[in-house]
C-alpha positions, 0 to 999 in steps of 0.5 A: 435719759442716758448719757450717750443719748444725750451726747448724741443729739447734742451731736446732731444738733451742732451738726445741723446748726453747722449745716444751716450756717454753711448753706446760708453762707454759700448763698450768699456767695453766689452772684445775684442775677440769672447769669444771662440764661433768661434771655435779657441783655446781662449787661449794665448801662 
């Protein structure tokens, strides 16, 4: 295997471990719940 092929995978691969933790992490940003949209009251007693 070449040196540049190598470099070239290792390149994909961080770029899709980077891509993985940036989705998971954008997740888990978001607010639980369905934003009122299905028709309940979203409010918490």
């Amino acid at each position: 295997m070449s040196p540049t092929l190598q470099t070239l995978i290792a390149l994909g691969l961080v770029i899709l471990a980077v891509a993985f933790f940036v989705v998971r992490w954008v997740k888990a940003r978001k607010k639980p719940g369905c934003g009122g949209g299905c028709s309940c009251s979203g409010k918490k007693f």
